[in-house]
C-alpha positions as CSV (number, residue, x, y, z in Angstrom):
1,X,9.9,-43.4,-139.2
2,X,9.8,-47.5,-139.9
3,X,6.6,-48.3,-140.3
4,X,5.2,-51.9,-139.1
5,X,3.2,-54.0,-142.1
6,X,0.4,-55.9,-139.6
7,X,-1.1,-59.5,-140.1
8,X,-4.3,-58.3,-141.8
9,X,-7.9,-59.3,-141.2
10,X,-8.8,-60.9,-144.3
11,X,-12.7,-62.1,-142.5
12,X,-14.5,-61.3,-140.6
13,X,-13.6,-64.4,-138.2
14,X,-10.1,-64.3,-138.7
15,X,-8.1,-64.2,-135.8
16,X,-4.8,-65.8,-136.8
17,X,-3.3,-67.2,-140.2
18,X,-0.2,-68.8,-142.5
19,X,2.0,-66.7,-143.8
20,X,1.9,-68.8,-146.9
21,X,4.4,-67.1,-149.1
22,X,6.2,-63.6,-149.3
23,X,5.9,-61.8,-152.9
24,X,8.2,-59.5,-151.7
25,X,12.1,-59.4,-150.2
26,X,13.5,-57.4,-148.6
27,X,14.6,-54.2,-150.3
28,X,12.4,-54.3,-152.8
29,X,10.0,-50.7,-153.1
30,X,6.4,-51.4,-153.1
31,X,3.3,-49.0,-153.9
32,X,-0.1,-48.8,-152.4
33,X,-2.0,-52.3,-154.6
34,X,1.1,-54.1,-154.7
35,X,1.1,-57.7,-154.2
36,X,2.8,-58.4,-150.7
37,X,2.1,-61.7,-149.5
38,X,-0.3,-64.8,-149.8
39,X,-2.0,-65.5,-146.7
40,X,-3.8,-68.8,-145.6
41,X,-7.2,-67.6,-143.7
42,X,-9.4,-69.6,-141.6
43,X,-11.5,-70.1,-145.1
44,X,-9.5,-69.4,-148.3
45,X,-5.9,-68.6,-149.7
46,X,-5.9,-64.4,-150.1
47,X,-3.2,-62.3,-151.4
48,X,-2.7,-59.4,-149.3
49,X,-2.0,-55.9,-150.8
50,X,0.4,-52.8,-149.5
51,X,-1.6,-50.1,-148.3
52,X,1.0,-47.6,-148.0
53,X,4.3,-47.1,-149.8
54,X,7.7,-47.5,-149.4
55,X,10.8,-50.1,-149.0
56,X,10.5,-53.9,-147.4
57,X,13.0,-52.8,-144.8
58,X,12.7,-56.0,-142.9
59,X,10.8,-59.2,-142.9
60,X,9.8,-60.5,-139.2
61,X,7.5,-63.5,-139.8
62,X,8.9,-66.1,-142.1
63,X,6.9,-67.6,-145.1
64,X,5.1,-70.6,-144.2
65,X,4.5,-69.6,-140.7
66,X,1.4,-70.7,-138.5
67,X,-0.8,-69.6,-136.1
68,X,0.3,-65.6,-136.6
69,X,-2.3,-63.6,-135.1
70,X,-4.4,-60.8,-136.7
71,X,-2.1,-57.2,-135.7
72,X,0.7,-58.7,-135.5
73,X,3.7,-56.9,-137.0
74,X,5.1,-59.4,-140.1
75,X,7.4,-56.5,-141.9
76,X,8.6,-53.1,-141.8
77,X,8.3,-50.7,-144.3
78,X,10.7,-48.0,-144.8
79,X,9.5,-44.2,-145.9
80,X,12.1,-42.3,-148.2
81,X,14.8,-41.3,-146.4
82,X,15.1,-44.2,-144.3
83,X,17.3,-47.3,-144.5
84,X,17.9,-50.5,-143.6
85,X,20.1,-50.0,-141.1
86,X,17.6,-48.1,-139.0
87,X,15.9,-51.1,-137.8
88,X,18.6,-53.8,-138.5
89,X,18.4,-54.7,-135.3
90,X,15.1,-53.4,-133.9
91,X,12.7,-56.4,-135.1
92,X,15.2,-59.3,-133.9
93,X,16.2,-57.3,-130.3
94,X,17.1,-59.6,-127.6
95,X,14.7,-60.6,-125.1
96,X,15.5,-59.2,-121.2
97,X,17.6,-61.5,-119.2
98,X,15.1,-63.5,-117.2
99,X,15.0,-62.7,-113.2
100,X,16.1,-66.4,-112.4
101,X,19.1,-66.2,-114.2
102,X,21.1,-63.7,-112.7
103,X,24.1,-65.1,-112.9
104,X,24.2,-65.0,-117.1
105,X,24.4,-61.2,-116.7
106,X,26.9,-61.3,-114.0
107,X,29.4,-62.7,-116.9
108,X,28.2,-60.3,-119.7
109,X,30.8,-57.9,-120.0
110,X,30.3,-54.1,-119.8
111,X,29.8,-53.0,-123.3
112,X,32.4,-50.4,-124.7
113,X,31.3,-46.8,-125.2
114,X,30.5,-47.2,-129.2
115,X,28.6,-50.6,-128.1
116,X,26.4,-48.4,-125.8
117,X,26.1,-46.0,-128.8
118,X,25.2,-48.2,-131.5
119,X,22.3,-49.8,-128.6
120,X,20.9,-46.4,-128.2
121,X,20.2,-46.3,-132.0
122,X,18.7,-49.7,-131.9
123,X,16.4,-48.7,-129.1
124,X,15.5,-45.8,-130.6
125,X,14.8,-47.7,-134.0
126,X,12.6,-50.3,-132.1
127,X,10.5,-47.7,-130.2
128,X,9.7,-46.1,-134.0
129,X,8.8,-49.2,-134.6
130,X,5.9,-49.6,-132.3
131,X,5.2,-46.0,-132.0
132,X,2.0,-46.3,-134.4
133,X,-1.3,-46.6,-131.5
134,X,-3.0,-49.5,-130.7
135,X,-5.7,-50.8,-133.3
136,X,-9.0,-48.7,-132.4
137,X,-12.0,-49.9,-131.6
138,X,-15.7,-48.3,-132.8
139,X,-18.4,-47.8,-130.4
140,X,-19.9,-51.6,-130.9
141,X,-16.0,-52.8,-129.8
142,X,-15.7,-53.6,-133.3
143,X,-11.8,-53.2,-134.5
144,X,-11.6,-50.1,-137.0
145,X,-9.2,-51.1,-139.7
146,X,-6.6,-48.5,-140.0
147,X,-2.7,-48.8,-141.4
148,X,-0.4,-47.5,-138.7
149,X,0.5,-44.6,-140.6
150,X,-3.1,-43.9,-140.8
151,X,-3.2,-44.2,-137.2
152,X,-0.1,-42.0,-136.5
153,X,-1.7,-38.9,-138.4
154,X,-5.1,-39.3,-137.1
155,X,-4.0,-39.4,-133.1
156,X,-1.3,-36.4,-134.4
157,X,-4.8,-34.5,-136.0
158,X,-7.1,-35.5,-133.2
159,X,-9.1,-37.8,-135.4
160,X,-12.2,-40.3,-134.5
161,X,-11.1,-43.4,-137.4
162,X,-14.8,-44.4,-136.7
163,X,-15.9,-41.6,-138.5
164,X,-13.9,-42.2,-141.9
165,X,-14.3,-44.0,-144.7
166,X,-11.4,-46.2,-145.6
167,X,-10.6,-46.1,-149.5
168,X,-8.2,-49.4,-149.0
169,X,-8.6,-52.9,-149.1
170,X,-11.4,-54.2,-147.1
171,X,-12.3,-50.5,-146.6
172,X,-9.3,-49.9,-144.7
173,X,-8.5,-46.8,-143.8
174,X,-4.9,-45.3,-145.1
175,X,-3.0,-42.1,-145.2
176,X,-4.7,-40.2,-147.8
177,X,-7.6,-40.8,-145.7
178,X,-6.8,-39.2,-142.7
179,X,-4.9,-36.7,-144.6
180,X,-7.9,-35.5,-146.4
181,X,-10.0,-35.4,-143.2
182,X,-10.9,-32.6,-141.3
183,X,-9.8,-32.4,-137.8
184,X,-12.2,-33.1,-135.2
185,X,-11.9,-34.6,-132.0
186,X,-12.4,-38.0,-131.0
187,X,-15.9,-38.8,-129.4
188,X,-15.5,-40.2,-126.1
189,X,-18.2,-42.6,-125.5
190,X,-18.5,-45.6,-123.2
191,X,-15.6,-44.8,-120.7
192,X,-17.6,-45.8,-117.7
193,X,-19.3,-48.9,-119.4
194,X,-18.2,-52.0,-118.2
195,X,-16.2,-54.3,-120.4
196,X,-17.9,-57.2,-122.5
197,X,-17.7,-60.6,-120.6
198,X,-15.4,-62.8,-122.4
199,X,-17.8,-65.9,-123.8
200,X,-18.0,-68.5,-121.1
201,X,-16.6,-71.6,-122.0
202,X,-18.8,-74.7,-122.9
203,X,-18.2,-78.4,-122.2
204,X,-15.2,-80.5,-120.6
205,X,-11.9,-79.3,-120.8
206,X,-9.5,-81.0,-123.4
207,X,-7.0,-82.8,-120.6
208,X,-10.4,-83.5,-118.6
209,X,-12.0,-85.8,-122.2
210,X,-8.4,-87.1,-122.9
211,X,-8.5,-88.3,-119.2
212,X,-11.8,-90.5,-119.5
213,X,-9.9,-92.3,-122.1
214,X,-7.1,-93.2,-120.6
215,X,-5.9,-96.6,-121.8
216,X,-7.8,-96.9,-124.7
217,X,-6.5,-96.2,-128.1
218,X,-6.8,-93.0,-130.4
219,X,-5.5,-90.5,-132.6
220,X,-5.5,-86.7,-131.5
221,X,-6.7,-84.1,-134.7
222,X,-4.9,-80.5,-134.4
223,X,-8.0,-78.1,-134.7
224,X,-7.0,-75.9,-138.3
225,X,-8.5,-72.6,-138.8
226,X,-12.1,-73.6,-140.7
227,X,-13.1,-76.3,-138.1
228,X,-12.1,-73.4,-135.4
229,X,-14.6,-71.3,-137.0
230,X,-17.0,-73.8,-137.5
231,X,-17.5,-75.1,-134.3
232,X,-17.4,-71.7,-132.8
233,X,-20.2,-69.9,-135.0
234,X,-22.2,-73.6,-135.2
235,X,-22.2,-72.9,-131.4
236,X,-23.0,-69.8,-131.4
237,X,-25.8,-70.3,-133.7
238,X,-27.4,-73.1,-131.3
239,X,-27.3,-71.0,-128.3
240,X,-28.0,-67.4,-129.4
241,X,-30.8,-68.0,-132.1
242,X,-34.4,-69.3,-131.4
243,X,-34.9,-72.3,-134.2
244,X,-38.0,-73.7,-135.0
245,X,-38.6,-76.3,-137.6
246,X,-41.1,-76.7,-140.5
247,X,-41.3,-80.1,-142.6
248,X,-42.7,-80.6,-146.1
249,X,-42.9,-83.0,-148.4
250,X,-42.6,-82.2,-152.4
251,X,-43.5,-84.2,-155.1
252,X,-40.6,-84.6,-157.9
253,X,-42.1,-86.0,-160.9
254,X,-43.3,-82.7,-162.6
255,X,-39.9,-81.5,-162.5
256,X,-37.6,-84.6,-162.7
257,X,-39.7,-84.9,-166.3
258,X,-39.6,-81.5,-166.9
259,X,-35.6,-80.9,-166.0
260,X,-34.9,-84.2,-168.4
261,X,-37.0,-82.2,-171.0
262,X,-34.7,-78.8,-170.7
263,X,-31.2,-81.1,-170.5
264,X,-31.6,-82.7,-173.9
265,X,-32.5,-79.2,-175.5
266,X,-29.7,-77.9,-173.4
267,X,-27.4,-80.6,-174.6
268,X,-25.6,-78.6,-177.3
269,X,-24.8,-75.9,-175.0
270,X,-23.3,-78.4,-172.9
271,X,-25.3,-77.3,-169.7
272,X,-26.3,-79.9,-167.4
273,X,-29.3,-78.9,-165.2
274,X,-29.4,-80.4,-161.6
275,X,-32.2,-80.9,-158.9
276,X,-30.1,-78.4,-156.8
277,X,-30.5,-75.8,-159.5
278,X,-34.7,-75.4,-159.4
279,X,-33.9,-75.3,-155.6
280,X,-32.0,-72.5,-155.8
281,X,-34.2,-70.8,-158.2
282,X,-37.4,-72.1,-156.3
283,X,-36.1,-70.3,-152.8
284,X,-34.8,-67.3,-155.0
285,X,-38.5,-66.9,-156.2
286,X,-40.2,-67.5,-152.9
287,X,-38.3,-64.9,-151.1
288,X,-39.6,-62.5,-153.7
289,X,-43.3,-64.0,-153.1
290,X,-42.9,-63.4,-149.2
291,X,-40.6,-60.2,-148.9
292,X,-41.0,-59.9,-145.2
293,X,-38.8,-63.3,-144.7
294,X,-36.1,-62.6,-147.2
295,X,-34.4,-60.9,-144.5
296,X,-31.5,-61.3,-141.6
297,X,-31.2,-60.1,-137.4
298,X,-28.8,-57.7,-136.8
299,X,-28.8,-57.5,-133.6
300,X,-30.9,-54.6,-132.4
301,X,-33.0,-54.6,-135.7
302,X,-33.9,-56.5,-138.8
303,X,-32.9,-55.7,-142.2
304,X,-35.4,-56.7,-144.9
305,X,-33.0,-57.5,-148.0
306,X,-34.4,-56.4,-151.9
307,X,-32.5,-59.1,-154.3
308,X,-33.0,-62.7,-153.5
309,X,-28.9,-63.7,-152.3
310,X,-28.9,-66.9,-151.4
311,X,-26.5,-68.6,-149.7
312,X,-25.8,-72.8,-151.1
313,X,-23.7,-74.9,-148.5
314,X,-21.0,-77.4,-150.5
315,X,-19.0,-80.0,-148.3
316,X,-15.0,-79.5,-148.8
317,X,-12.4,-81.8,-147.0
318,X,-12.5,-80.5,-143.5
319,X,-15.3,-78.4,-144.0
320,X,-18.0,-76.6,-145.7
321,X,-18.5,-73.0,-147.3
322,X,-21.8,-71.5,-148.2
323,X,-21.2,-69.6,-151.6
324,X,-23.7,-67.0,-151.8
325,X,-25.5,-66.8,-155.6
326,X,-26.2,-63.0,-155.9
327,X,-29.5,-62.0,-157.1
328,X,-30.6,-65.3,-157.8
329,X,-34.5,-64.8,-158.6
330,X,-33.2,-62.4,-161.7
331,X,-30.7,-65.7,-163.0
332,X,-32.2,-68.3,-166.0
333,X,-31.3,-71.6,-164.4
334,X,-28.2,-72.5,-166.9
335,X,-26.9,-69.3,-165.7
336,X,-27.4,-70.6,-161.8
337,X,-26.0,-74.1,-162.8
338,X,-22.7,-72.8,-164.5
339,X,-22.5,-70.2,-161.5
340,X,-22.7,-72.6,-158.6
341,X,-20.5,-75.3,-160.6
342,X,-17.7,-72.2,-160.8
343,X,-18.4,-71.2,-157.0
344,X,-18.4,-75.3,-155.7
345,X,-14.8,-75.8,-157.8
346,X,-13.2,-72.8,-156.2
347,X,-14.6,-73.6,-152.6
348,X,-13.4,-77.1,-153.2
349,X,-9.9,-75.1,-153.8
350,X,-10.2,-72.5,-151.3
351,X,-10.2,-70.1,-153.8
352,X,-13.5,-68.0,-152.6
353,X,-12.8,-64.7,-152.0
354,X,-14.8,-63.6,-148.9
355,X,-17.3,-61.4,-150.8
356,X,-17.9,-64.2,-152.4
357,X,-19.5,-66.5,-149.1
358,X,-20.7,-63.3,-147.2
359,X,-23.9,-62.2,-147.2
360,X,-27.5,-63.6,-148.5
361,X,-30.8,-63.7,-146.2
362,X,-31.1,-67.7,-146.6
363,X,-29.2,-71.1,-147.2
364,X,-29.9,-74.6,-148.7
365,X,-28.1,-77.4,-147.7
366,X,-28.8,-80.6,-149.6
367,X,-28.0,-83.8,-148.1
368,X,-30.1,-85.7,-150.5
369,X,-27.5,-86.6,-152.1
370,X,-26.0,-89.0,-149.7
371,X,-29.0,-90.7,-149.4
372,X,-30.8,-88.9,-146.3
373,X,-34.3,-89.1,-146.5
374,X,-34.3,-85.7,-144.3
375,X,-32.7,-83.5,-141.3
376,X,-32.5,-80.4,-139.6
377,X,-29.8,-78.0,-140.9
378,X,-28.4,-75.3,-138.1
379,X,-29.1,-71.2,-139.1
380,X,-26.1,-69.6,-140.6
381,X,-26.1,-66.3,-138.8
382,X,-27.4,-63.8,-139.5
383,X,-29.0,-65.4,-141.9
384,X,-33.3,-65.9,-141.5
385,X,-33.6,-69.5,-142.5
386,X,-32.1,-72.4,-143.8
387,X,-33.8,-75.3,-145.9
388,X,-32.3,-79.1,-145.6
389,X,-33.1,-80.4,-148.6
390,X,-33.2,-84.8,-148.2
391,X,-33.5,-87.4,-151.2
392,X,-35.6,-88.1,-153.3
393,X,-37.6,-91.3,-153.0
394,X,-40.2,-93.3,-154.7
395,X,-43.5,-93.4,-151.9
396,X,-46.6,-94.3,-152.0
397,X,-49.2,-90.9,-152.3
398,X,-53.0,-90.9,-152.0
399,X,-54.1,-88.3,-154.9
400,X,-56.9,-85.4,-154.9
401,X,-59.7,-88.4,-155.6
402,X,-58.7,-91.2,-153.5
403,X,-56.9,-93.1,-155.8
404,X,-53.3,-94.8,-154.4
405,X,-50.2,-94.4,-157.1
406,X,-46.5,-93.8,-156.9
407,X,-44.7,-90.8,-157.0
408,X,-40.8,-89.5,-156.0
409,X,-41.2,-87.4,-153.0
410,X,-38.6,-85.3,-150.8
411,X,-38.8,-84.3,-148.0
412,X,-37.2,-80.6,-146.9
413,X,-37.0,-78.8,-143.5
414,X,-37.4,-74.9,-142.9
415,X,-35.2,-74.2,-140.1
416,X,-36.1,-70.7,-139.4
417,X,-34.9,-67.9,-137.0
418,X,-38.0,-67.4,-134.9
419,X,-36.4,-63.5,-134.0
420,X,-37.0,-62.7,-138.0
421,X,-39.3,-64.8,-139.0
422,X,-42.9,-65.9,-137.0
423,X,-44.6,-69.5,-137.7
424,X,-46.9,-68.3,-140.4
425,X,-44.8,-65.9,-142.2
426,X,-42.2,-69.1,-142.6
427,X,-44.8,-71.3,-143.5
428,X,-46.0,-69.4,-146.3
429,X,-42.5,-69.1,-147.4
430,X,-42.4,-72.9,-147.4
431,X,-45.8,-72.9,-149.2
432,X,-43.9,-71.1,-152.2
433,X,-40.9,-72.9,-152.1
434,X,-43.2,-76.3,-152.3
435,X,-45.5,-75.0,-155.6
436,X,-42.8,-73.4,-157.3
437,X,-41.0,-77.1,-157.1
438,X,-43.6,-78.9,-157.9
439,X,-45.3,-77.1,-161.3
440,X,-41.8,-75.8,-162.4
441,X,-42.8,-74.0,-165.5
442,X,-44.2,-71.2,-163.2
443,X,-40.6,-70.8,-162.4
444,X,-40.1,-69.6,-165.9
445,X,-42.7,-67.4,-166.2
C-alpha cells in the first residue's frame, strides 16, 4: 500500500519548515540513505534522507514551500507492485462541498456508473494513504520517531516503538526495526493521567501592541523559524531556571603578552590565536578542576558530564547559534582556534548540522567585542552555566604591596543554574576560570 513520506523532525525544536528543494521527481526509485529533499529548519539547511524504499509516486508539498509542519505528509512512496495510478488522485482529492453552499451540489450532475467506479478506487487509494497510525508518543509525551511503515508493522505485531532502537536517521525507527523485533505488547501506562497544560501565554496579544500604536508609524517583521525558537527557549529559560550571578574581574596583560608571544611563532603556520581561544580553553580546564559543575538538569536528576563540551555563542543575521567544541580541555589551542573559525563560518552559513550545536554542560558568550564593559548572559538550557565575557580595558589596579599601576582588566559574569550548581561550588569554578586566564602558561601544562 502507498506509503506517506512525512515532514521530518530535523531538531529538537522543530515544529515546522521550507521545503527548500526536491532531489527527487516523481518516478524516480529511491533506497533507504538516498538524498530526498533539502529542508530549511528553524536553525540550518538539512538534507533529508529516505528511510524506506521504493518509487516517488507523488509529490504533495511543492519545493520552496513555507511554514509545513513537522508529520505532515509531503510525498508518497510506492512499494513494488504499486503504481502511480493508485494514488493519482488520492493526495489532490477534493475538499467536501461546504454546508452553506448547497446549492453548488444541487447543479453537480449525478456521476455515471464508471465515474462512481473510478471514485471508489480513489477513495480507497486515499484511505491507504493515511492508513499508517498516528506518530506515538513515549511515556514522557515525547514523539517516538517511527516511518509509517514502521508504524504499520508494529501496531500489526503488537509492538511498544518506545522500546526499540531506531537504526535510521536521527535514530528513527524503520522497517527492519520492527521486523527484527520480538512481539510484545504495548505497555499501557498513563491512561488515567491528566493531559499536560498547554504553556500559558505571556504578554499582550499582537492586535492588543499594534492597537497602542495606532497612528504612529512602523514596519511589522514576520517572526522566521530561529527568532521563534529563540524567544521561546530565551523565555523558557528566564522563567523555569533559578539564575544567580557571580562577577569577576581578570587581569589581561600576562596573557595579551603571552598570546602575542605564541602568534609570531605561530606565524608560519598561519594560525592566529584570539582572546576567545584561552577562554575557551580556560573554561574547558576549569570544568575539569571542579567536576561537580561541569554538568546539566535534566529534569528529575542531574547528569555530571566527563569531557569538557563547551558550548561558544556567535551572532548570525537574525540570530545566534552556540557551536558546541567537543572535548575541549584535551584540544592545543591552534586546534580550538581553527575549530571554532570552521564552526563560526558554517553557523554564519547555516550549515551546522544539529550534532554539531547540541549538547555541552556550559557556554561563553563574548560581548567584548563590541565594546561592553560587562552583562549578564541568560542559561542555555540545560546547560549549568554560562560566562559573559566583556572587553578588555585599561584600569587603574592597586597591586599585592600598595603600589597604584595600570593594567587591562575584563570583567566576566557566571550566570549559573542555582538547580546544578550552589554559590560556592560556582564560585570556585569561577576561581579557576580567573587563574587559568591570568598565568596562562598553566594552561599548557
Amino acid at each position: 500500500m502507498p506509503t506517506e513520506i512525512l515532514m521530518p523532525a530535523l531538531s529538537p525544536t522543530m515544529e515546522e519548515g521550507t521545503l527548500a528543494k526536491w532531489l527527487v521527481k516523481e518516478g524516480d526509485t529511491v533506497s533507504s540513505g538516498d538524498l530526498l529533499a533539502e529542508i530549511e529548519t528553524d536553525k540550518a539547511t538539512m538534507e533529508f534522507e529516505a528511510v524506506d524504499e521504493g518509487t516517488i509516486g507523488k509529490i504533495l508539498i511543492e519545493a520552496g514551500t513555507e511554514g509545513v509542519k513537522v508529520n505532515t505528509a509531503i510525498a508518497v512512496l510506492l512499494e513494488e507492485g504499486e503504481s502511480a495510478d493508485d494514488i493519482e488522485d488520492a493526495g489532490s482529492a477534493p475538499a467536501p462541498a461546504k454546508e452553506e453552499e448547497p446549492e453548488e451540489e444541487a447543479k453537480t450532475p449525478k456521476p455515471k456508473s464508471e465515474d462512481k467506479e473510478k471514485a471508489k478506487d480513489n477513495d480507497k487509494a486515499a484511505a491507504e494513504v493515511s492508513e499508517a497510525p498516528a506518530a506515538p508518543k513515549n511515556a514522557d509525551g515525547e514523539r517516538i520517531f517511527a516511518s509509517p511503515l514502521a508504524r504499520r508493522i508494529a501496531a500489526d505485531k503488537g509492538l511498544d516503538l518506545s522500546q526499540i532502537d531506531g537504526s535510521g536517521p536521527h535514530g528513527r525507527i524503520v522497517k527492519a526495526d520492527v521486523e527484527n523485533a520480538s512481539a510484545k505488547p504495548a505497555e499501557t501506562s498513563g491512561a488515567d493521567a491528566p493531559a499536560a497544560p498547554a504553556p500559558a501565554k505571556t504578554g499582550q496579544s499582537a492586535e492588543a501592541v499594534a492597537k497602542i500604536y495606532e497612528g504612529r508609524e512602523f514596519t511589522e517583521v514576520k517572526l522566521d523559524g530561529m527568532r521563534k525558537t529563540i524567544a521561546a527557549r530565551l523565555t523558557e529559560a528566564k522563567q523555569t531556571v533559578p539564575h544567580f550571578y557571580l562577577r569577576r574581574d581578570i587581569k589581561l596583560d600576562a596573557l595579551l603578552k603571552f598570546r602575542g608571544d605564541l602568534n609570531k611563532q605561530l606565524e608560519g603556520r598561519g594560525v592566529k590565536l584570539s582572546v576567545n581561544d584561552f577562554i575557551i580553553k580556560a573554561c574547558a580546564l576549569a570544568l575539569q578542576s571542579v567536576p561537580e559543575a561541569n554538568a546539566v538538569w535534566a529534569g528529575d536528576r542531574v547528569l555530571q558530564l566527563k569531557p569538557s563540551d563547551v558550548a561558544v555563542a556567535v551572532a548570525i543575521e537574525g540570530g545566534l547559534f552556540t557551536p558546541v567544541l567537543k572535548d575541549a580541555d584535551m584540544k592545543s589551542l591552534s586546534a580550538l582556534s581553527s575549530e571554532m573559525k570552521d564552526l563560526a563560518s558554517r553557523a554564519r552559513d547555516r550549515k551546522l548540522s544539529p550534532a554539531e550545536y547540541q549538547g555541552g554542560s556550559f557556554a561563553i558568550s563574548n560581548l567584548g567585542m563590541f565594546g561592553i564593559d560587562n552583562f549578564d548572559a541568560v542559561i542555555n538550557p540545560p546547560h549549568g552555566a554560562i560566562l559573559a565575557v566583556g572587553a578588555g580595558v585599561k584600569k587603574p589596579v592597586v597591586g599585592k604591596d600598595g603600589e597604584l599601576s595600570v593594567a587591562t582588566v575584563m570583567s566576566v559574569t557566571l550566570s549559573v543554574d542555582h538547580r546544578v550548581i550552589d554559590g560556592a561550588m560556582g564560585a570556585d569554578l569561577l576561581k579557576h576560570i580567573v587563574e587559568n586566564l591570568e598565568n596562562p602558561m598553566v594552561m599548557l601544562a
